[in-house]
C-alpha positions as CSV (number, residue, x, y, z in Angstrom):
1,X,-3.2,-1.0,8.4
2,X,-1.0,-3.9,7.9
3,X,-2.3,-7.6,8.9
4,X,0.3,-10.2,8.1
5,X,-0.8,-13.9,8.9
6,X,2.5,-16.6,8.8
7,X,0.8,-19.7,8.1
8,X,2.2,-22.5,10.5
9,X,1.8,-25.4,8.9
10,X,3.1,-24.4,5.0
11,X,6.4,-24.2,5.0
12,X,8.6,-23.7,1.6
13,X,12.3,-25.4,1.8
14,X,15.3,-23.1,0.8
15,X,19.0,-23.7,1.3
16,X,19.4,-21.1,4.0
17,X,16.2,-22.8,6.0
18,X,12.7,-22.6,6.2
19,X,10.3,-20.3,4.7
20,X,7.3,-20.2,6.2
21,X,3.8,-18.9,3.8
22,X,2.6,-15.2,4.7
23,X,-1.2,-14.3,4.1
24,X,-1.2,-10.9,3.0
25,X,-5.4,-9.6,3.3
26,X,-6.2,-6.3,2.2
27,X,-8.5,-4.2,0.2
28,X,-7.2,-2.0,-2.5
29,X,-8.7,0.9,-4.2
30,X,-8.6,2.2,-7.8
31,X,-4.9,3.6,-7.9
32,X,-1.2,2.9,-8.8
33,X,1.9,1.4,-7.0
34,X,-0.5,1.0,-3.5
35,X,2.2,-1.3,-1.2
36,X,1.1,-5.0,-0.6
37,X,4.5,-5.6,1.0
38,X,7.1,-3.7,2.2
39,X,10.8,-3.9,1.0
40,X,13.1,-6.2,2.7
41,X,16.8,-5.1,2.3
42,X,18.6,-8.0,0.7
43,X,15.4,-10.3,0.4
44,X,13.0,-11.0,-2.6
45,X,9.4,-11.6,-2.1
46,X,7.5,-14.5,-4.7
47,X,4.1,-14.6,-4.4
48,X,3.1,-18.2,-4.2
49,X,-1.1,-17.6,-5.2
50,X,-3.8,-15.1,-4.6
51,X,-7.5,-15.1,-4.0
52,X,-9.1,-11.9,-5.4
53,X,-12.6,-10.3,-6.5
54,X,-13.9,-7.0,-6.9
55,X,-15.6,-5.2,-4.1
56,X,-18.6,-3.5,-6.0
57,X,-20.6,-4.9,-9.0
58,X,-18.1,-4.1,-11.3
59,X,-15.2,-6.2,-12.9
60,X,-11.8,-5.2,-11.4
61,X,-8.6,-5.0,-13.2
62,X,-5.4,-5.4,-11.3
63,X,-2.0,-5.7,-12.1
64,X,1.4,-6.8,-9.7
65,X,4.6,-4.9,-9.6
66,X,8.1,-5.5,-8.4
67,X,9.1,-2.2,-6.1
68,X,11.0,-1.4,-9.2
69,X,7.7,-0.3,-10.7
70,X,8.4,-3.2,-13.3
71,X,5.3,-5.4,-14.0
72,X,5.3,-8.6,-13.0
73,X,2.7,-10.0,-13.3
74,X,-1.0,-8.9,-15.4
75,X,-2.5,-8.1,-16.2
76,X,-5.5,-9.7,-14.0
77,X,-9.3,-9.7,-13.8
78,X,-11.3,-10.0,-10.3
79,X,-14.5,-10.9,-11.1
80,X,-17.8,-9.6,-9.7
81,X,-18.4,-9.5,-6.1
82,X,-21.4,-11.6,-7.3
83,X,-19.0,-13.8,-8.9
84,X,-16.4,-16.4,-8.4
85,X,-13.2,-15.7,-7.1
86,X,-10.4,-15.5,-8.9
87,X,-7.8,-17.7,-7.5
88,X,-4.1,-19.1,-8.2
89,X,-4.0,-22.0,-5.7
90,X,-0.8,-21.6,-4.0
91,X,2.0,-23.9,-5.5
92,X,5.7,-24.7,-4.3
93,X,7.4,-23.0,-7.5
94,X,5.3,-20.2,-6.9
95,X,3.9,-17.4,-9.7
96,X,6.4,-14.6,-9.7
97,X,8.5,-12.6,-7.5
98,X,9.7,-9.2,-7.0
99,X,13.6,-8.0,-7.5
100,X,15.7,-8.2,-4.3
101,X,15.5,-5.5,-1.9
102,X,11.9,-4.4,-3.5
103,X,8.4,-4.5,-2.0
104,X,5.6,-5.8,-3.9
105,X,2.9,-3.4,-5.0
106,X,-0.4,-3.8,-7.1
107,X,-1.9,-1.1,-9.5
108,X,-5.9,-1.5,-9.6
109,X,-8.6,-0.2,-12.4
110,X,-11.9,0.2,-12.9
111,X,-13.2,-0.9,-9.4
112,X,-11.3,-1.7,-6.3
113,X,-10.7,-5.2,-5.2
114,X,-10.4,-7.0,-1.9
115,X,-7.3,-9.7,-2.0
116,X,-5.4,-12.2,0.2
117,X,-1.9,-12.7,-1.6
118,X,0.2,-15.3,-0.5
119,X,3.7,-14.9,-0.3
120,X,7.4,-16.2,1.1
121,X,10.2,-14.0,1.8
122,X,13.7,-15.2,1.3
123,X,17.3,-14.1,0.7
124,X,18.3,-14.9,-2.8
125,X,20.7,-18.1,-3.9
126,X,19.1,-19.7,-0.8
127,X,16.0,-21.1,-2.7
């Protein structure tokens, strides 16, 4: 079930206009290539923080990939569910970001891990 939340206030400047930050919750499972965000023809998708921690008393392992199935960024450690978060406060340059025309997708080991990623969506040479 997808649950997108475009955050009203945030907005990131390109040349083309206004991109506004998306909220991207969801809970992800032990597995590989699991969509976070679906492909936009002709746009790229950079990821501008996360918030993430595992879901059971185990440490989580997670890694981010462009649609290409080329890492991008990892790989990462949620902590405990009894733990601190792990967070990348979001910043205006922004982390990493997939190739144009992929979606973003995470691979997650050894427990599964409940995220919020934070993202903007935008049409390359416009940024």
């Amino acid at each position: 079930m997808e649950s997108y939340t475009v955050d009203p206030v945030r907005k990131f400047e390109t040349k083309g206009g206004v991109s506004q930050l998306i909220s991207v919750p969801f809970a992800a499972a032990v597995g590989v290539n699991q969509v976070v965000y679906a492909a936009v023809a002709t746009q790229r998708i950079r990821v501008m923080g996360w918030r993430a921690h595992s879901n059971t008393a185990a440490l989580g392992s997670w890694t981010l990939k462009s649609g290409t199935l080329v890492t991008i960024g990892g790989p990462n450690w949620a902590p405990l569910n009894t733990a601190p978060v792990d967070i990348m406060p979001v910043v205006d340059s922004g982390y990493l970001e997939t190739d144009t025309g992929f979606g973003l997708l995470v691979d997650v080991a050894l427990s599964a891990v409940n995220f919020n990623i934070f993202i903007i969506v935008y049409t390359p040479g416009t940024i």
